[in-house]
C-alpha positions, 0 to 999 in steps of 0.5 A, spaced: 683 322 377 678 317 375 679 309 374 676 310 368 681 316 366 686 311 368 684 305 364 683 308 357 689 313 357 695 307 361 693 300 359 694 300 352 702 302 353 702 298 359 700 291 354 705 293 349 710 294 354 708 287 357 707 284 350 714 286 348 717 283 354 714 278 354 715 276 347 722 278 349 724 274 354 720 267 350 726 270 345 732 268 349 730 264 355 727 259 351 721 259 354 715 255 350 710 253 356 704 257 355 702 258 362 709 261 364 708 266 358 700 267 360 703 268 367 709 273 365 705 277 360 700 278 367 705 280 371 708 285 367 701 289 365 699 288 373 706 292 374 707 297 368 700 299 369 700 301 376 708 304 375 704 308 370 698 309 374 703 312 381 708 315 376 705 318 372 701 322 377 707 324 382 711 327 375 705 332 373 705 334 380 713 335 381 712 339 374 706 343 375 709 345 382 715 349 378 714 356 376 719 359 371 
């Protein structure tokens, strides 16, 4: 697959993701320092957006492989 493939059809549901766990854990931990949010937020798109691109690749070949 290409990267650019990957970017447009993975990215915007991995920075939702990220923005609703974010805003989440702001929410119940409390967190109010800008940098910790910006960190969080970084992280979480950095790790959805690569368990999308791993996964996802990985499932249609599992299902694709199964012939009924």
């Amino acid at each position: 697959m290409e990267l650019r493939t990957l970017v447009s059809d993975h990215l915007p549901n991995a920075v939702v993701a990220a923005a609703i766990f974010t805003l989440y854990n702001a929410y119940t931990d409390g967190i109010s320092d800008p940098v910790t949010i910006g960190f969080e937020f970084i992280s979480y798109v950095i790790a959805i957006f690569s368990g999308f691109v791993v996964i996802t690749p990985t499932l249609d070949k599992v299902f694709d492989s199964v012939t009924t």
